[in-house]
C-alpha positions in Angstrom: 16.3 7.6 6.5 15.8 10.3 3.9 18.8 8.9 1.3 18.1 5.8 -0.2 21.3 5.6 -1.8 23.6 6.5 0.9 21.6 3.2 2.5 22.3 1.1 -0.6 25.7 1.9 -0.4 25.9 1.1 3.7 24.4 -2.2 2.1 27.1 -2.6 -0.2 29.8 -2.7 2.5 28.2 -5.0 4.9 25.0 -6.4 3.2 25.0 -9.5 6.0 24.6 -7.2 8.8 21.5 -5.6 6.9 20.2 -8.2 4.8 21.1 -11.2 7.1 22.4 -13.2 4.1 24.0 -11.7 1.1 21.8 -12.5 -1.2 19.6 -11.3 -3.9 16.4 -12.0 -2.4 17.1 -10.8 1.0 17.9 -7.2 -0.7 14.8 -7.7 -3.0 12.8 -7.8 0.6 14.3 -5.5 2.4 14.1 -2.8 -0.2 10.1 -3.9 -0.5 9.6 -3.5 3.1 11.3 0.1 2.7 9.3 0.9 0.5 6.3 -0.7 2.3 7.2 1.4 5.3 7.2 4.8 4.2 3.8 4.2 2.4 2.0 3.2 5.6 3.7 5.8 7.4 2.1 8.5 4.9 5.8 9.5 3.3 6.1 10.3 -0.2 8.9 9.5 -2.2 11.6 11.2 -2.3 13.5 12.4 -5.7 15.7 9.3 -4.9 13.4 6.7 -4.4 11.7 8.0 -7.5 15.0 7.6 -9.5 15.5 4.4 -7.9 12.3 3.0 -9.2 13.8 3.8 -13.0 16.6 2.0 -12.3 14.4 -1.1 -11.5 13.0 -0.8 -15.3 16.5 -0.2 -16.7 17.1 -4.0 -15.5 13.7 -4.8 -17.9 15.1 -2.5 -20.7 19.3 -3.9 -19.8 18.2 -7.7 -20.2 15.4 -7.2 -22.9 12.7 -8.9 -20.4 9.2 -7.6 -21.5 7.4 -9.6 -18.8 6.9 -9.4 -14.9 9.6 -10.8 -14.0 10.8 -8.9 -10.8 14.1 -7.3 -11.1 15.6 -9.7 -8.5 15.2 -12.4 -10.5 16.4 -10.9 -13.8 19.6 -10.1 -11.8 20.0 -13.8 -10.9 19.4 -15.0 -14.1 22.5 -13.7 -15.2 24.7 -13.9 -12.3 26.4 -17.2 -11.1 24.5 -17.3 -8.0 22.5 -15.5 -5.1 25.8 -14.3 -3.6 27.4 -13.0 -6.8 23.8 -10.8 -8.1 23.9 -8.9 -5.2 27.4 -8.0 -6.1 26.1 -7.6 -9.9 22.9 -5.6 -9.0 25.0 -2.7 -7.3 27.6 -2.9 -10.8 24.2 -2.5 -12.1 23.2 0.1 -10.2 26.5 2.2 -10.6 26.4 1.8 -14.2 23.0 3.0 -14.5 23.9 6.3 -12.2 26.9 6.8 -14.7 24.6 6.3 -17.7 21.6 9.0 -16.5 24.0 11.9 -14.7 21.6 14.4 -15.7 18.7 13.0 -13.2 20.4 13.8 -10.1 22.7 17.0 -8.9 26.4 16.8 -9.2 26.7 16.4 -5.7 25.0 13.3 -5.5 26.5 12.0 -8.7 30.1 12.3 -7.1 28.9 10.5 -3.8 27.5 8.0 -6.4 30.2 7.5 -8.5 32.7 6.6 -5.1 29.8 3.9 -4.8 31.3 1.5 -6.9 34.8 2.3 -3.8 
């Protein structure tokens, strides 16, 4: 799969049937084992996964967490549960597309922006 965030937002629709439980933790792991795949397979990043990986320091920078906390458990920190920051992280997600338009083309910023649909 070449677009990382038409997959996040399959995930967002049915997160059980790709996650296996909707939580945080679950998409924390499968995103690391995207990742993890395309670098033993020898495929750069794309533009998106690039972007995406901005996003995860936006969380740092959102929360004001200076240390190495991983961006799942920032999320959970502030959310009411596992079930409820997965919820939050894609809120999170669309707000930081809507925040940075200028780092992807207008045709991917529409597609994002029906995200939050």
């Amino acid at each position: 799969m070449d677009n990382l965030y038409d997959l996040l937002q399959k995930i967002k629709k049915r997160p059980a049937m790709y996650l296996g439980r909707h939580s945080i933790f679950s998409l924390q792991a499968f995103l690391d084992g995207y990742y993890f795949a395309r670098r033993e397979l020898g495929i750069p990043l794309t533009e998106q996964e690039s972007e995406f990986q901005k996003f995860l320091q936006w969380i740092r920078e959102k929360f004001q967490v200076e240390t190495g906390q991983l961006w799942a458990n920032i999320i959970l920190f502030n959310s009411a549960d596992e079930r409820s920051a997965v919820d939050r992280f894609f809120s999170l997600f669309e707000e930081f597309i809507n925040q940075q338009p200028n780092i992807i083309d207008n045709k991917q910023v529409e597609k994002l922006r029906k995200f939050g649909s």
